[in-house]
KEDREN-851205 format. One record per residue (C-alpha): residue number from 1; residue in three letters; z, x, y. Coordinates in pm, 1 decimal. Example, Ala and Ser with C-alpha at 12.3 -4.5 7.8 and 13.67 -1.06 7.14 Angstrom:
+-----+--------+----------+----------+----------+
| num | residu |       pz |       px |       py |
+-----+--------+----------+----------+----------+
|   1 |    ALA |    780.0 |   1230.0 |   -450.0 |
|   2 |    SER |    714.0 |   1367.0 |   -106.0 |
+-----+--------+----------+----------+----------+
This chain:
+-----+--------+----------+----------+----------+
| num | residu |       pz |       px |       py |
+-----+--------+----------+----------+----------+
|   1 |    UNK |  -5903.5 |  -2576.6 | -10354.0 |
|   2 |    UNK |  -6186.3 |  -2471.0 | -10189.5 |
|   3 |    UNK |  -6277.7 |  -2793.3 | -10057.2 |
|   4 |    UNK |  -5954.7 |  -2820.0 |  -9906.5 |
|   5 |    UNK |  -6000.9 |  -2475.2 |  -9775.3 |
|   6 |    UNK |  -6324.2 |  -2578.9 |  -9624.0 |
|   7 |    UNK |  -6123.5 |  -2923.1 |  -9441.8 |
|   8 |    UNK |  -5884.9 |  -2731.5 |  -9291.3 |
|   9 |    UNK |  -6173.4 |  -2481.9 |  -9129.9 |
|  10 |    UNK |  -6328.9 |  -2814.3 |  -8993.8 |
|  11 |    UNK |  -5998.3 |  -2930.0 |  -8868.1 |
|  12 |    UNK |  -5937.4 |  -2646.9 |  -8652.2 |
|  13 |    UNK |  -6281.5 |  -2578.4 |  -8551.1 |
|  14 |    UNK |  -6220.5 |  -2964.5 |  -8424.6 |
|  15 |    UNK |  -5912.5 |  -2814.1 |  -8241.0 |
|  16 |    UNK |  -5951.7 |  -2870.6 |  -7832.6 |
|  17 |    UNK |  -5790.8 |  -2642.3 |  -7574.8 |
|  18 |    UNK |  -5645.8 |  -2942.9 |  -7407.6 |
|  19 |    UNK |  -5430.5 |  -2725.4 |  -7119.3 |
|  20 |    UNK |  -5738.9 |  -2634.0 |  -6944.9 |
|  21 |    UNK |  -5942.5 |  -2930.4 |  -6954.1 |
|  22 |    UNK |  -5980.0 |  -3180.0 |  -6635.7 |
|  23 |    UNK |  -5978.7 |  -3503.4 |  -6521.4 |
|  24 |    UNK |  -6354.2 |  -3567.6 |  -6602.1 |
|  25 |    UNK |  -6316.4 |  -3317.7 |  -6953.0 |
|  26 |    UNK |  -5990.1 |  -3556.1 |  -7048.3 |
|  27 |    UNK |  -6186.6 |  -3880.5 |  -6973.5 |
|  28 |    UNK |  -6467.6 |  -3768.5 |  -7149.5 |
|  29 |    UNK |  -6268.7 |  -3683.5 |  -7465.6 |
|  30 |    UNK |  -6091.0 |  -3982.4 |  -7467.6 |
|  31 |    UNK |  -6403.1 |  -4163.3 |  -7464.3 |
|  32 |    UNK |  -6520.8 |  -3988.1 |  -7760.4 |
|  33 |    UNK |  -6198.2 |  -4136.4 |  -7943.5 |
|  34 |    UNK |  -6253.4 |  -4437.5 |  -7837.6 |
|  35 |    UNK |  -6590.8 |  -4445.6 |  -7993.0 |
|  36 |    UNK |  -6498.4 |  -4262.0 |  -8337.2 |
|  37 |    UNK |  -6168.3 |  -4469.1 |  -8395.5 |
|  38 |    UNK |  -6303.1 |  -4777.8 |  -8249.8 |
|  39 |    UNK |  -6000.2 |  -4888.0 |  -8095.1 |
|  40 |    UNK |  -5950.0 |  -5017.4 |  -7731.8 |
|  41 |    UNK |  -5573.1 |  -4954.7 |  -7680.1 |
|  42 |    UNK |  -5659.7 |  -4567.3 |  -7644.9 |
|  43 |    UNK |  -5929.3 |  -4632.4 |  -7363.5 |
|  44 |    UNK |  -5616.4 |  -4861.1 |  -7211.8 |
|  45 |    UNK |  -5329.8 |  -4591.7 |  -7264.3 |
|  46 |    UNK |  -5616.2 |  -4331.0 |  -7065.5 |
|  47 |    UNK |  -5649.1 |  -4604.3 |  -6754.4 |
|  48 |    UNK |  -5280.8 |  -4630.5 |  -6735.2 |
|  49 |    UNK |  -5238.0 |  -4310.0 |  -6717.5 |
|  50 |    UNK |  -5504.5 |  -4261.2 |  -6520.2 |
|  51 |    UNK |  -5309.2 |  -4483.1 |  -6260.2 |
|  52 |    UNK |  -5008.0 |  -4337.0 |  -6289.7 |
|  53 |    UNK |  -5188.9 |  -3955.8 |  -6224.8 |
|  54 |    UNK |  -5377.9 |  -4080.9 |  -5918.8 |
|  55 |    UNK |  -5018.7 |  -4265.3 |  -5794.1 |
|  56 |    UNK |  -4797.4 |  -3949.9 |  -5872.6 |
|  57 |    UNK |  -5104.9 |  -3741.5 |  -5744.8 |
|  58 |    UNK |  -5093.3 |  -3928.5 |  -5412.1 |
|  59 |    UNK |  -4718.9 |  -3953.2 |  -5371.1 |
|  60 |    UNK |  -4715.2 |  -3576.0 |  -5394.0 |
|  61 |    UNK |  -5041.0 |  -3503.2 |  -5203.2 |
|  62 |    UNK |  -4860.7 |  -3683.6 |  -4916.0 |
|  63 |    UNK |  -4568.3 |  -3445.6 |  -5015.6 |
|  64 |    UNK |  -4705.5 |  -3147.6 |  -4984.0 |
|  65 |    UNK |  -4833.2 |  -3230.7 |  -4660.9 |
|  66 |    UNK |  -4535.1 |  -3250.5 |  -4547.9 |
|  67 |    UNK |  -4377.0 |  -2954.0 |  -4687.3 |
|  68 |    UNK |  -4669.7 |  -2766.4 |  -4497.7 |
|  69 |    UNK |  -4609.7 |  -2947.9 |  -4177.6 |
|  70 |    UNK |  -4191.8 |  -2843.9 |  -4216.4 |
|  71 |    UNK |  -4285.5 |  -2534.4 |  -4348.5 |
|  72 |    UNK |  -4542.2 |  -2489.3 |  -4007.1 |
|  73 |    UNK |  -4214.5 |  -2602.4 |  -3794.2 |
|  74 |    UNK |  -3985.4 |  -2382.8 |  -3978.5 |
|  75 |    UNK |  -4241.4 |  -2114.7 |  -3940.2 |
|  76 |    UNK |  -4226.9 |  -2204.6 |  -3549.0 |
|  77 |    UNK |  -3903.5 |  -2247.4 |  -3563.6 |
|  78 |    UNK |  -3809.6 |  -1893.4 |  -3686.4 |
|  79 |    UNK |  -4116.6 |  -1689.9 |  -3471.8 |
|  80 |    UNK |  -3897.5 |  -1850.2 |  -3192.5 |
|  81 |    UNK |  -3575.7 |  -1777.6 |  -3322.7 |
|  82 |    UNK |  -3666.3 |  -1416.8 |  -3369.9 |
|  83 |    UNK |  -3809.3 |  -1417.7 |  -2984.5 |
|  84 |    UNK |  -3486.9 |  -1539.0 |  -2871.1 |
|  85 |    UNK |  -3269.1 |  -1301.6 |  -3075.6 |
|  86 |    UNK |  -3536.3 |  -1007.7 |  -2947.0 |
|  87 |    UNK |  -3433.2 |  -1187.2 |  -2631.7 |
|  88 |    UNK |  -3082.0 |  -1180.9 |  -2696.9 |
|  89 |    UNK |  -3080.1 |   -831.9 |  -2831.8 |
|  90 |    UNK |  -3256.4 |   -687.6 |  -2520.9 |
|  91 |    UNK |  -3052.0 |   -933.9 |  -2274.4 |
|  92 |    UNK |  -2700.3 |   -771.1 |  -2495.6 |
|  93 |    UNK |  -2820.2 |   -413.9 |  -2434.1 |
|  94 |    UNK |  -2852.6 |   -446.5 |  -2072.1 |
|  95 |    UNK |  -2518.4 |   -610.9 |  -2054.6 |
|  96 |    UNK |  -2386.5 |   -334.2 |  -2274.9 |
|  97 |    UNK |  -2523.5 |    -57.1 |  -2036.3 |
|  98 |    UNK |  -2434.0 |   -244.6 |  -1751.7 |
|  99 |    UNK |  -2041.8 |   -274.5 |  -1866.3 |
| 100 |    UNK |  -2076.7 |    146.3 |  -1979.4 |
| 101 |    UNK |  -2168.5 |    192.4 |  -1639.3 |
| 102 |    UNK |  -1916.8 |     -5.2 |  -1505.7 |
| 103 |    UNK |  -1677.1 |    150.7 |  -1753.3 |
| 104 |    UNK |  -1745.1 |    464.7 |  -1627.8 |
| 105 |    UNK |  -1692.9 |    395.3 |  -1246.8 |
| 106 |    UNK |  -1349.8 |    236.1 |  -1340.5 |
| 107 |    UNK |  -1265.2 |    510.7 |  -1526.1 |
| 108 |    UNK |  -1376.1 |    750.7 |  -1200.1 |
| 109 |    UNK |  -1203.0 |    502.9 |   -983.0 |
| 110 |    UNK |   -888.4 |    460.9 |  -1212.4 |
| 111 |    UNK |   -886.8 |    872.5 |  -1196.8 |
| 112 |    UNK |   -930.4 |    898.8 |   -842.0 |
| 113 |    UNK |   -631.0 |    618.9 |   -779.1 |
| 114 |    UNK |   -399.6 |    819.4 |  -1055.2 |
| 115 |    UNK |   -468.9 |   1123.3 |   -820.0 |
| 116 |    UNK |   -440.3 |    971.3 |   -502.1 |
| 117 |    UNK |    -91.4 |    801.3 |   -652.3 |
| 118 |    UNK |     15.5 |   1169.8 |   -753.3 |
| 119 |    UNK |    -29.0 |   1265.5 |   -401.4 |
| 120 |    UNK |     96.5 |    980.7 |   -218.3 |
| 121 |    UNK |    431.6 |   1008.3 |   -486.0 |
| 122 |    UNK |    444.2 |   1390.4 |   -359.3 |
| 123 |    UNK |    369.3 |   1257.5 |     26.5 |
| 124 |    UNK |    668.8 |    958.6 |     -4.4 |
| 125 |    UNK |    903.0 |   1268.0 |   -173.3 |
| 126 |    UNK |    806.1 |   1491.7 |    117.5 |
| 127 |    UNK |    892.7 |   1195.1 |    393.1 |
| 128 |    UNK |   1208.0 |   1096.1 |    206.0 |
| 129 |    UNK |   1312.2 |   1454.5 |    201.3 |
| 130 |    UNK |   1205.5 |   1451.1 |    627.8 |
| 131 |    UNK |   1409.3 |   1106.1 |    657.0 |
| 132 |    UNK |   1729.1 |   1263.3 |    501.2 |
| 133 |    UNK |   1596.8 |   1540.9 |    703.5 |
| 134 |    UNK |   1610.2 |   1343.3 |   1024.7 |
| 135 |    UNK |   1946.4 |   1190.5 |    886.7 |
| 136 |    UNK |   2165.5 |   1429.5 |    892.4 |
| 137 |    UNK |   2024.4 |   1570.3 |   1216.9 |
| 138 |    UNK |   2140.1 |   1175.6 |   1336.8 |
| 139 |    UNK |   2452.4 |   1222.3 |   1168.0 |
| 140 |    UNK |   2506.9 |   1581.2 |   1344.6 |
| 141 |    UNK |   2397.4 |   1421.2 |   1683.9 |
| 142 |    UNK |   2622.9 |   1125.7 |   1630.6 |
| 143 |    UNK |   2906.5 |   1380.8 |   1575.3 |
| 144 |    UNK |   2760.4 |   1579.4 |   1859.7 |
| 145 |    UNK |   2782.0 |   1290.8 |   2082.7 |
| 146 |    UNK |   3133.2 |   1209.7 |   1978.3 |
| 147 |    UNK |   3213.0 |   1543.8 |   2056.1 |
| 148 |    UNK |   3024.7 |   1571.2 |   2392.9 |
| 149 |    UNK |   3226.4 |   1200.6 |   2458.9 |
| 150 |    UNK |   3591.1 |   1342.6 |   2386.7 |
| 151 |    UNK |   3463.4 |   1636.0 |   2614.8 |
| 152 |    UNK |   3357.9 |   1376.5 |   2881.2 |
| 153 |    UNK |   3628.7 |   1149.0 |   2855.3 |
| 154 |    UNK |   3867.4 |   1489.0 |   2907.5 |
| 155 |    UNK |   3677.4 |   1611.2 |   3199.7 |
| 156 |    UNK |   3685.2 |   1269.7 |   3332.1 |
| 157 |    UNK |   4085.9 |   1290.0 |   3320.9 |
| 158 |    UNK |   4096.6 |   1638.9 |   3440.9 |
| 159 |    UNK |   3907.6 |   1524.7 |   3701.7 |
| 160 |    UNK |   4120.3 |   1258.1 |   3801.6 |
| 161 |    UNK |   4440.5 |   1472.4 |   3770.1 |
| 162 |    UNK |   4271.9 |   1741.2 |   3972.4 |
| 163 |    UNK |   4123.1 |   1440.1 |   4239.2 |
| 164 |    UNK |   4555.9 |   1355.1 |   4230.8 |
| 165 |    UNK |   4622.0 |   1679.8 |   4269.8 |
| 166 |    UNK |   4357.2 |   1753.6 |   4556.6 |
| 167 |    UNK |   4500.6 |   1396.1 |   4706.8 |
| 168 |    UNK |   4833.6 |   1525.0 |   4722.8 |
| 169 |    UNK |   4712.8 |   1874.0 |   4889.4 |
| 170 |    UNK |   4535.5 |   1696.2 |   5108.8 |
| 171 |    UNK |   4845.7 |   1485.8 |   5220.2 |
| 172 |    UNK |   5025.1 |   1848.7 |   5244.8 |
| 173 |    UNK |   4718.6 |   2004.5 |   5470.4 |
| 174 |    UNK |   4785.8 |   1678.0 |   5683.3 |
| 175 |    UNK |   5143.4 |   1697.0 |   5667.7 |
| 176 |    UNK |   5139.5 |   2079.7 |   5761.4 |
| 177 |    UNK |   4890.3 |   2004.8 |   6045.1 |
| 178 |    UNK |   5127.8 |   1701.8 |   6200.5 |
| 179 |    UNK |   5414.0 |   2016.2 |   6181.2 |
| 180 |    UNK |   5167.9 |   2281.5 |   6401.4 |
| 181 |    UNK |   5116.8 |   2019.5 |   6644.6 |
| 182 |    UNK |   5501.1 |   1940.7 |   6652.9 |
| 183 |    UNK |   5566.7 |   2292.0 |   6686.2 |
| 184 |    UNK |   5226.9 |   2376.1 |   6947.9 |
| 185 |    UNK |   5213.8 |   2099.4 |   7137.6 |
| 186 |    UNK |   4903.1 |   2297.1 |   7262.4 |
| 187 |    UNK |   4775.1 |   2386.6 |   6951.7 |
| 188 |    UNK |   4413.8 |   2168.7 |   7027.8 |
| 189 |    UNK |   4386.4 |   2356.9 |   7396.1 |
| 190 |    UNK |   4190.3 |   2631.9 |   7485.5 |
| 191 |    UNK |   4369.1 |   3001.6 |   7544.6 |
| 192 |    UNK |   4229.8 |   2988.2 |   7900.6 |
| 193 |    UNK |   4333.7 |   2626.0 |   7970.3 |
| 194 |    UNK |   4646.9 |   2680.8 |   7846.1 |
| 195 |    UNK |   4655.2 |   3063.3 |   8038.9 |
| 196 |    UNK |   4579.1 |   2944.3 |   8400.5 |
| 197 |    UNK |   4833.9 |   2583.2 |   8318.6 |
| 198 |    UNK |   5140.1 |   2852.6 |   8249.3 |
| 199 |    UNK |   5396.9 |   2942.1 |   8556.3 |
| 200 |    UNK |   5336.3 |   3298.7 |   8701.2 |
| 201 |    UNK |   5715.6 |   3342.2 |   8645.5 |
| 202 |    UNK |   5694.8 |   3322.5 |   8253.6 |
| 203 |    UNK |   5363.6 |   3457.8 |   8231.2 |
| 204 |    UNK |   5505.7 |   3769.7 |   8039.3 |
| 205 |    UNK |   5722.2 |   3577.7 |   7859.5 |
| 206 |    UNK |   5511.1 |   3254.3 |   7767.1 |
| 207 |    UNK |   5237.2 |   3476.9 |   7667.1 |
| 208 |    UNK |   5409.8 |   3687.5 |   7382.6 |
| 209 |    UNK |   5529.2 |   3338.5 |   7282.5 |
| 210 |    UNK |   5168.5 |   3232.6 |   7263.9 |
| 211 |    UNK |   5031.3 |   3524.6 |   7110.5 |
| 212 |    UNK |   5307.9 |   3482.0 |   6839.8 |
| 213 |    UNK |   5229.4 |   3094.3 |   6815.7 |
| 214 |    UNK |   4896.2 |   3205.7 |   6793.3 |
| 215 |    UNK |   4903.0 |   3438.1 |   6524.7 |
| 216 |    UNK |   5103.1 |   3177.9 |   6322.4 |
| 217 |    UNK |   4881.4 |   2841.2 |   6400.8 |
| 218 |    UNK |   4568.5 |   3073.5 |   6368.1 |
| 219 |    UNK |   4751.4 |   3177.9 |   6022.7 |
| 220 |    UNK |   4826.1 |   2811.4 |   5892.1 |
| 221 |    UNK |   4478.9 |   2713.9 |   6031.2 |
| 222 |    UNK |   4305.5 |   2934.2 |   5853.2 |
| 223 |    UNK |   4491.3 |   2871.7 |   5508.4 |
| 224 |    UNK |   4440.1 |   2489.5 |   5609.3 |
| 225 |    UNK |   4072.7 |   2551.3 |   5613.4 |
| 226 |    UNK |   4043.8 |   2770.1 |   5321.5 |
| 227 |    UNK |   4276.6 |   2505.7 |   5096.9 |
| 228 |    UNK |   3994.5 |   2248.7 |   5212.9 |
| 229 |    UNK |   3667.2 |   2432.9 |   5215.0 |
| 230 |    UNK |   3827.5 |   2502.5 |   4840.0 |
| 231 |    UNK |   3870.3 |   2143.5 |   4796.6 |
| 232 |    UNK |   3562.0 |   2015.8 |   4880.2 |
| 233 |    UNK |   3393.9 |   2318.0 |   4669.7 |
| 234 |    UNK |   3625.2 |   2226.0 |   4388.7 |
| 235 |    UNK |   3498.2 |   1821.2 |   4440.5 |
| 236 |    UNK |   3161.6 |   1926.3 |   4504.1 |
| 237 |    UNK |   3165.6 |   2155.6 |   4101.6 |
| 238 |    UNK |   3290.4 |   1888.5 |   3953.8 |
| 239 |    UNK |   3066.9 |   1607.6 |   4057.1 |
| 240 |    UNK |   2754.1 |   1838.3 |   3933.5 |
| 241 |    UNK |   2946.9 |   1852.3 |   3608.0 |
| 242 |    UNK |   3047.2 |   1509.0 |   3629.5 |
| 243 |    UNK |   2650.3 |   1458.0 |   3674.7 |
| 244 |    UNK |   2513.5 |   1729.1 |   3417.5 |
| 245 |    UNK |   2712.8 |   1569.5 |   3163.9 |
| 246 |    UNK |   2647.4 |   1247.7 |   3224.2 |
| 247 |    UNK |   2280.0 |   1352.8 |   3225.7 |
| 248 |    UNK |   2305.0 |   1534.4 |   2869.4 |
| 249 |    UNK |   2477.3 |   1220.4 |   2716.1 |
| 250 |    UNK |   2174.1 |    962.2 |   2833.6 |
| 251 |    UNK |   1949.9 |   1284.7 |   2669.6 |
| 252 |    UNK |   2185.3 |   1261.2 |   2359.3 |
| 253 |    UNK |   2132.3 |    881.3 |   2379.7 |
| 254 |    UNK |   1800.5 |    852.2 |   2463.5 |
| 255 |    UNK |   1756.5 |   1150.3 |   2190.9 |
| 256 |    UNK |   1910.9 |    905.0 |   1930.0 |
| 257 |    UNK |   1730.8 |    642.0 |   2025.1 |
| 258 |    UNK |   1408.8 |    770.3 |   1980.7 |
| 259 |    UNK |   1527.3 |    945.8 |   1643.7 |
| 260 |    UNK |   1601.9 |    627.2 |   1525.0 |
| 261 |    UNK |   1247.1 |    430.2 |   1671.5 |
| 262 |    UNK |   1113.7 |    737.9 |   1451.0 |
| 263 |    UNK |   1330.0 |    691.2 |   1130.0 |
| 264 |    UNK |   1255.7 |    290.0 |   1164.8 |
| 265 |    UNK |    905.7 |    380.8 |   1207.0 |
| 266 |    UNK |    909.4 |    643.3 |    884.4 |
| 267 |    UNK |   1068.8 |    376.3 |    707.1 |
| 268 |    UNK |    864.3 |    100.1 |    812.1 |
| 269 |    UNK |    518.3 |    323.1 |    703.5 |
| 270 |    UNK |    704.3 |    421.2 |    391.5 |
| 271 |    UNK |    712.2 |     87.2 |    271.5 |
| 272 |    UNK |    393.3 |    -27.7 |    415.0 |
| 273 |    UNK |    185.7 |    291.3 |    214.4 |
| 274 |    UNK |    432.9 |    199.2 |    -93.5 |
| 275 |    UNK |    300.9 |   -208.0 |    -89.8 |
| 276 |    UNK |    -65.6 |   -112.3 |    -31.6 |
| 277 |    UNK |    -26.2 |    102.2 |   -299.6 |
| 278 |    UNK |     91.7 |   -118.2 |   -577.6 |
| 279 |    UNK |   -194.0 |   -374.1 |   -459.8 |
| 280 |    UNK |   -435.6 |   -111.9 |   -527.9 |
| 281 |    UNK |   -295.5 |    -33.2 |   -873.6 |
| 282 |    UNK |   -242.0 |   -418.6 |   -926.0 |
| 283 |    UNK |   -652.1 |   -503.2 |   -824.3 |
| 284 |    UNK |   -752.0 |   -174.3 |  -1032.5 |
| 285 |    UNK |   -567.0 |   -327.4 |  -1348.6 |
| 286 |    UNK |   -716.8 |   -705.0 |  -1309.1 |
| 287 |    UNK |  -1077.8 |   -539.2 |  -1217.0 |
| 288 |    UNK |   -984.4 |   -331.2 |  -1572.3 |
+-----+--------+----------+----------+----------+
């Protein structure tokens, strides 16, 4: 039992740490087998292995090398990647800055057009308001005119009944002036020519005739005159009417006209302002 006891002790002091031995240590030990078992085959079984170390030891030698040459390029590879994203990341903040600026101004400029659109709405109510304004004025003008044309067109045959009536006095004031000289044969002579041209024997007598005749032609003469000094004044009247009214319809005309220049013009701006407009709002929203 003892001696048993004693074996084992041997055996174990024998024991080799074989985990942290080397190349060299492992050739040396198997050497040492070799010699106390005398067999060949376990110096064999070390070379082979031997090879097979030195092969696999190569192989991955060469491996590693170029793990370390990826890993350098991946190592490269990501210092640059993480330049290019600082890149990116700086490049991405301007940008962003840049478009909050320009945010901004849009919004300014999109406040400023809302506003300018709020007055322009108020400015296009205020010129519809002066174009139904100007309107009805044209309407009232237009009735005016219509008015002032009835008026005309019965002063015009007033005028040509009074220019028959004046016609057919002046045919009377002829006709009556034919009957003094029928009944004064010497109605055109002078009193004295006709005084000294009388016989002394009716001198009495053809003068009281005369001064009767007289009295009468001087009468109808003077009526004559009057009834065409009236005439003519009459005439005269109504050709300044004739003339003041035709001078207040080419105002009323020329009145309308321009009225309507102005309302073509109103409506012409109107429409003008209202395109612009929508343009503006239409390059706002595509510049949005």
């Amino acid at each position: 039992m003892e001696t048993r006891r004693i074996k084992n002790t041997k055996t174990e002091r024998n024991i080799i740490n074989f985990e942290n031995l080397t190349l060299n240590d492992c050739q040396h030990e198997f050497e040492k087998m070799v010699k106390k078992h005398q067999d060949e085959g376990i110096h064999m079984l070390y070379e082979r292995l031997c090879s097979i170390f030195k092969t696999n030891e190569v192989a991955l030698a060469k491996r590693i090398t170029e793990l370390e040459e990826e890993a350098k390029a991946m190592q490269q590879k990501i210092y640059n990647d993480k330049q290019r994203i600082i890149q990116l990341v700086e490049d991405n903040e301007t940008e962003i800055n840049e478009y909050s600026s320009d945010l901004q101004d849009a919004n300014q400029h999109l406040k400023e057009l809302r506003e300018e659109c709020i007055k322009k709405e108020k400015t296009l109510k205020d010129n519809v308001n002066k174009i139904n304004t100007l309107q009805s004025e044209l309407k009232e003008m237009t009735i005016q005119k219509q008015f002032t044309q009835q008026n005309y067109n019965k002063i015009k045959v007033e005028n040509d009944e009074l220019r028959i009536a004046v016609d057919a006095l002046q045919t009377t004031i002829d006709g009556m002036k034919n009957q003094s000289q029928i009944l004064n044969p010497h109605y055109c002579r002078s009193y004295d020519k006709l005084s000294y041209d009388s016989e002394p024997e009716s001198l009495l007598m053809g003068s009281t005739f005369n001064n009767s005749m007289g009295l009468a032609m001087d009468s109808m003469k003077s009526f004559a005159e009057e009834l065409d000094d009236y005439n003519k004044t009459n005439e005269i009247q109504n050709i300044l009417e004739l003339s003041d009214d035709q001078t207040n319809k080419n105002n009323i005309d020329e009145q309308k006209n321009k009225d309507e220049t102005n309302l073509e013009d109103t409506d012409n701006n109107i429409d003008e302002r209202k395109n612009k407009d929508e343009t503006n709002l239409e390059d706002m929203d595509n510049n949005i």
